[in-house]
Structures are given as structure tokens and as C-alpha cells.
C-alpha positions in Angstrom: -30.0 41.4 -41.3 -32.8 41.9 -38.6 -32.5 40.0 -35.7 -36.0 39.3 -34.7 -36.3 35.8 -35.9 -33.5 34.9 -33.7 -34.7 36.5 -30.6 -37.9 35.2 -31.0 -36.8 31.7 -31.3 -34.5 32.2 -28.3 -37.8 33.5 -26.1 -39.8 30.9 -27.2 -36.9 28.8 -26.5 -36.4 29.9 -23.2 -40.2 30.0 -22.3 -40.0 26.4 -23.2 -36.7 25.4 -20.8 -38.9 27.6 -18.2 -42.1 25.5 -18.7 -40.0 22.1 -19.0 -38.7 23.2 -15.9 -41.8 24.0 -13.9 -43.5 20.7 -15.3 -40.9 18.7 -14.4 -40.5 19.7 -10.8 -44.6 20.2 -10.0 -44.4 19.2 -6.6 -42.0 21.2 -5.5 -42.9 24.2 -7.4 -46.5 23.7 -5.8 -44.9 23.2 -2.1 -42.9 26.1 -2.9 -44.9 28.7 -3.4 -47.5 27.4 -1.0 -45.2 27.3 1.9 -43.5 30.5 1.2 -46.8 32.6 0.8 -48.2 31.3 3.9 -44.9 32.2 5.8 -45.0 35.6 3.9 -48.3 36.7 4.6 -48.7 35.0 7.8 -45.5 37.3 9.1 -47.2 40.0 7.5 -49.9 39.6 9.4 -48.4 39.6 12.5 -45.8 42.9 11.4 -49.0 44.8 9.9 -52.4 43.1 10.7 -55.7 44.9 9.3 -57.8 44.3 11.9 -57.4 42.5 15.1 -58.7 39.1 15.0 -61.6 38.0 17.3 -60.2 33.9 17.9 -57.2 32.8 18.6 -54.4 33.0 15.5 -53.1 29.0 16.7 -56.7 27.6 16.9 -57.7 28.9 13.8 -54.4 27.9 11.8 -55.0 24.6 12.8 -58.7 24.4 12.2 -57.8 25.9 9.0 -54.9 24.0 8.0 -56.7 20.6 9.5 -59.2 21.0 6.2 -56.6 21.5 3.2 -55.5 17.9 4.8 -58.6 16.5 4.2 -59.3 18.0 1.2 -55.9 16.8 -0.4 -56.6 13.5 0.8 -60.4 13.2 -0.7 -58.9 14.8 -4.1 -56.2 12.0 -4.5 -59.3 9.2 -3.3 -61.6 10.6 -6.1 -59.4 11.2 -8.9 -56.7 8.4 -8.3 -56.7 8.0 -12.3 -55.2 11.1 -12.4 -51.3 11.4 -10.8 -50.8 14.9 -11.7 -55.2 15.7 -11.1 -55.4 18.8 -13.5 -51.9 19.3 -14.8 -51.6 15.4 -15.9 -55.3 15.8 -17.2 -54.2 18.9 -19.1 -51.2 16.6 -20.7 -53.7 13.5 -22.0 -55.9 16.5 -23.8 -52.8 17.2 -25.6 -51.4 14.1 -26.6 -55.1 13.1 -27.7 -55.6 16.6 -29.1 -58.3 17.0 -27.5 -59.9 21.1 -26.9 -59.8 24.4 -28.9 -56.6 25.3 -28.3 -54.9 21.7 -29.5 -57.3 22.6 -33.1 -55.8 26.0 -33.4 -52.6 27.2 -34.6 -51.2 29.7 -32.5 -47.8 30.7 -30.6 -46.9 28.4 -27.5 -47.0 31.5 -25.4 -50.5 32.8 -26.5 -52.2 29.3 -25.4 -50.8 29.6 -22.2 -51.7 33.0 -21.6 -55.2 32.1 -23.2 -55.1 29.7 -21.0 -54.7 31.3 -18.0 -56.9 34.5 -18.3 -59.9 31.6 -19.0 -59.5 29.6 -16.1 -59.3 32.3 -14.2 -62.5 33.3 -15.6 -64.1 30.0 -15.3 -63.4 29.8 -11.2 -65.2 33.5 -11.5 -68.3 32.3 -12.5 -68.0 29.2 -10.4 -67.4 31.2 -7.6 -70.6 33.4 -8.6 -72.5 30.1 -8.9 -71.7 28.9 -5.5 -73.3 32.3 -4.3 -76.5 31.5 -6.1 -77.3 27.7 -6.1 -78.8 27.2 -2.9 -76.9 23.7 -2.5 -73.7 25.1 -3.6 -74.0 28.0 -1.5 -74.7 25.6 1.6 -70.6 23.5 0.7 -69.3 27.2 0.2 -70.4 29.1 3.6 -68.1 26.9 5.4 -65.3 29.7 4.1 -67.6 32.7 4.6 -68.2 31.6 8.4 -65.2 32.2 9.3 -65.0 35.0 12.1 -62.1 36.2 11.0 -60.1 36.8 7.5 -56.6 36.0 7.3 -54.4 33.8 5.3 -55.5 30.5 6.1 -58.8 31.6 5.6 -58.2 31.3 1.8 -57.4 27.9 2.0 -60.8 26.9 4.0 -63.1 25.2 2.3 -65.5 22.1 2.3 -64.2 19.0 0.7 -67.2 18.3 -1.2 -66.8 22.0 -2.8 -63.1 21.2 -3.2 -63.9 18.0 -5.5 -66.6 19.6 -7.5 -64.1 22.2 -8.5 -62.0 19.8 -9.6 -64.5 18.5 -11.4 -65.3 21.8 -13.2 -61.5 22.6 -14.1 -61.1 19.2 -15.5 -64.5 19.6 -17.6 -62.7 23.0 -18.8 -59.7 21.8 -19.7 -61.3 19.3 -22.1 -63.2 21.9 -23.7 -60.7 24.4 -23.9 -57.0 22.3 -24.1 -55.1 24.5 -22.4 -51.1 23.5 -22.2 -50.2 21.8 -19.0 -48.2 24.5 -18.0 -51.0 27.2 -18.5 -52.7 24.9 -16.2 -50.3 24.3 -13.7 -49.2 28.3 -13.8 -53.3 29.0 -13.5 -53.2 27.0 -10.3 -50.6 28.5 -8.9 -51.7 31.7 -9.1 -55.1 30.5 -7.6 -53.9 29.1 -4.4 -51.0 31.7 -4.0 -53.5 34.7 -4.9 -56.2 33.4 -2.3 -53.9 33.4 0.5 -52.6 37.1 -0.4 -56.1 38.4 -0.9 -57.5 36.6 2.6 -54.2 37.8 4.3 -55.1 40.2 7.3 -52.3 42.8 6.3 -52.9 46.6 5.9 -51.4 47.5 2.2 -50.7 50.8 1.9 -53.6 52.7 -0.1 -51.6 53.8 -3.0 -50.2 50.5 -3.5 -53.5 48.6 -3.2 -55.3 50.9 -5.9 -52.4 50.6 -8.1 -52.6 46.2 -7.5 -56.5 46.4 -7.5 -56.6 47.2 -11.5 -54.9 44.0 -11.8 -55.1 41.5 -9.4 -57.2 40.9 -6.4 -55.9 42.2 -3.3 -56.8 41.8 0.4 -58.8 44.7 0.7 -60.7 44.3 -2.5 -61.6 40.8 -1.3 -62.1 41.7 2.6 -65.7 43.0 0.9 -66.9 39.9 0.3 -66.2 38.4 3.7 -68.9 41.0 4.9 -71.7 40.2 6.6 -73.9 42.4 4.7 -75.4 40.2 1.7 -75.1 42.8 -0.6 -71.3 42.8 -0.2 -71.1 39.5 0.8 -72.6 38.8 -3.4 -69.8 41.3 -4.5 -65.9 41.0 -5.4 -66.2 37.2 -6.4 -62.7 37.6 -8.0 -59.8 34.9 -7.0 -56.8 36.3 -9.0 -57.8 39.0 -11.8 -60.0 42.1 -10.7 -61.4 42.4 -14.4 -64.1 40.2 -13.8 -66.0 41.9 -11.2 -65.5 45.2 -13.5 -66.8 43.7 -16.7 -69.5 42.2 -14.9 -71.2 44.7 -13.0 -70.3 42.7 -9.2 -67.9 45.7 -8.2 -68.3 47.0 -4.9 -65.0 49.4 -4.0 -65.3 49.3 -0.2 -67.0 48.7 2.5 -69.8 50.2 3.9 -69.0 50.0 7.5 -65.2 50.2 6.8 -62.5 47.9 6.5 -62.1 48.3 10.4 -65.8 48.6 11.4 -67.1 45.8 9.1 -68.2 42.4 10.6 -66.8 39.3 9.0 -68.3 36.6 8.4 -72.3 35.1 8.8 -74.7 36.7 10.3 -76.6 33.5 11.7 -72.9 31.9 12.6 -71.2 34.2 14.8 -70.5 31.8 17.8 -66.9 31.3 18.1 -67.4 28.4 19.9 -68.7 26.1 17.1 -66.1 26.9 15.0 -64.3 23.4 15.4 -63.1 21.2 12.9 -66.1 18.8 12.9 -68.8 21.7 13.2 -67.2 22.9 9.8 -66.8 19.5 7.9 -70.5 19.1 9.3 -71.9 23.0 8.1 -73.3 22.0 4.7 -75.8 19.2 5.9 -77.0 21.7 8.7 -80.3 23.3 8.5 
């Protein structure tokens, strides 16, 4: 008697235990991971740093820091009808059956892999469209003028920018009806990714070509902090490389070097207005 039927119902079984488990304890999962890669990387950055940063580590954390505040707080103002914003969205498309993947018959563990991969892809095009929409690209160079690249770096970015993504995910999941837990995983691996690939830490070559056909890593993002436009319109992955690949928005290095590169924008490069205010303040400057 083959035992596949039973070891597949003990994987799906234990897939489901796993996802009950992540579901039920979002919070901390979230806080988790969020605290732990920015003590990671941030140490990493201080053990093996890239490339010696041009303002102050402290100023910048808080700076940096100061705006994921704000932007928690104007997510839970705007979408107060959601508790659990995405993941709690993700869970009324489901018990309404709302979205391809409640329509379709398929294994629990393709829909959230399904799930995942297209998100993923989703934030790559949004990412591309904030590039190329002059009044998106006006909310989104408050993350590309920072002077520097480092971990905090990946979590700097304009409120408005912040709720319009929101927006977008929540627009996808309805279309699409992922499970919760593809959309919860999905969003972990966004904010946790972004920090690793803005971390300021020297990878060792081999390991960053062998990561770099998979995921995004710091030096495969550090491209598109240049201020070369050309690169700066390259590399617009958050998590999966396969996107700037399949695309044909690729660029392996940079021209200058990873060490003689300039970061940032070429018509912001005064450290001194850099503030919290000036950046909150960037997108409705001329």
C-alpha cells in the first residue's frame, strides 16, 4: 500500500497548523521579523558595511524610522474598516468568495504560492509605475533622495505613496483572492526583503550571484539608488529578481562601481535638508 495519500494529507495538514499559526499570531509574527532584520542587517552593517555612509548612522535611523511612524499611523486613519488592512481584507474575499483563486479548484498550497509569486509581481509594476508617472514619481523620490543606502532606507517612504499601495494590494487581492496567509507571507517577505536588499553590507560575490537568481539582494538593488537615470530606471525588483529578467529592466552593476557610485538625486544632494519635514514636504516641492 503506497503511502502517498497519507503523507500528503499530513503536509497539507501541517501547512495548515503552520498557516493557522502565523494567522493567528499576525502581530507578532509581523514585529518579529521586522525587528529582528533590522537588528540583523543593521549589525551587519556596522561588522561589514559596503560603503561608508556620508550622514550620520543616528540622524538618519531616526529620520528614517520617524516616517514608518507616520505611515503606520495614516494606514490605520484611512483604512480603519479594515483591523487586519490586507490580511483581514484577504479573509472577507474568501468568506464572500470573492477573486480567481476562491472560483478555482486547486491545492491550498498552490494558491498561496500563486499568491505570492503575483503580488510580488503586482508591487513590480507598481514600482515601475512610480518611476514613470510624473506624480507618482514626485511621492516616490522621497526614498531615492536619500544620500545614503542602508537598511532603514528600505523602509523610507512618503505616506501618501504608502496608502496608494495599499490601495493597489487591496484592489489585487479582490481580483485575484489570494488566501490570507499568501497575503500575509507576501508581506512579510516585502518588508523583510527591502530592508536586506537596502542593507549597506558587503555580501561576498559568490554568494550574491548565487542569491541574485532568486531574490533581490543589496547589490542588485544598490543599482537603482544611482544617480545615473538610466540605472536609477533599472532593478525595480522588491523580493524576486525574475521580474527585472523577464522584462528587459536588468542592469547587473554599476557603472561607476558599487564603491565609486553616487547615491541618491542628482538635484538633492544637500545633506542638510534631509530632515524629517523637508521629506514629508518633498512631493509638493517644485
Amino acid at each position: 500500500m503506497s503511502d502517498r495519500p497519507l503523507a500528503r494529507s499530513t503536509g497539507s495538514r501541517y501547512i495548515g497548523l503552520m498557516g493557522e499559526f502565523l494567522l493567528q499570531n499576525e502581530a507578532a509574527v509581523r514585529m518579529t521579523v521586522f525587528g529582528g532584520m533590522l537588528a540583523i542587517m543593521g549589525g551587519l552593517e556596522l561588522l561589514s558595511p559596503k560603503r561608508r555612509l556620508s550622514i550620520g548612522r543616528l540622524r538618519r535611523w531616526v529620520q528614517n524610522l520617524g516616517v514608518v511612524v507616520v505611515n503606520t499611523a495614516a494606514l490605520r486613519l484611512v483604512f480603519f474598516f479594515l483591523p487586519a488592512l490586507a490580511v483581514g481584507f484577504a479573509h472577507l474575499m474568501a468568506d464572500d468568495g470573492f477573486g480567481l483563486l476562491n472560483l478555482i479548484d486547486l491545492p491550498f498550497w498552490a494558491k498561496v504560492v500563486i499568491g505570492v509569486v503575483v503580488l510580488d509581481g503586482i508591487i513590480w509594476a507598481q514600482h515601475l509605475a512610480m518611476h514613470n508617472v510624473p506624480v507618482l514619481w514626485r511621492l516616490h523620490r522621497v526614498h531615492h533622495a536619500d544620500l545614503d543606502i542602508d537598511v532603514t532606507t528600505g523602509l523610507r517612504f512618503h505616506p501618501v505613496e504608502i496608502i496608494l499601495s495599499m490601495a493597489l494590494k487591496l484592489g489585487a487581492i479582490a481580483l485575484l483572492g489570494p488566501p490570507a496567509l499568501a497575503v500575509l507571507i507576501f508581506e512579510i517577505l516585502l518588508n523583510g526583503g527591502a530592508m536586506f536588499n537596502h542593507a549597506n553590507v558587503a555580501l561576498p560575490r559568490w554568494l550574491d550571484r548565487v542569491l541574485r537568481t532568486v531574490i533581490v539582494t543589496p547589490d542588485f538593488h544598490r543599482v537603482h539608488h544611482s544617480v545615473i537615470v538610466s540605472e536609477t530606471n533599472s532593478n525595480f525588483g522588491f523580493s524576486l529578481s525574475v521580474w527585472d529578467r523577464l522584462f528587459g529592466t536588468y542592469t547587473a552593476q554599476p557603472a561607476e562601481g558599487h564603491l565609486g557610485m553616487d547615491i541618491g538625486l542628482a538635484e538633492y544632494r544637500d545633506g542638510d535638508r534631509q530632515g524629517f519635514g523637508w521629506m514629508l514636504a518633498l512631493p509638493f516641492r517644485r
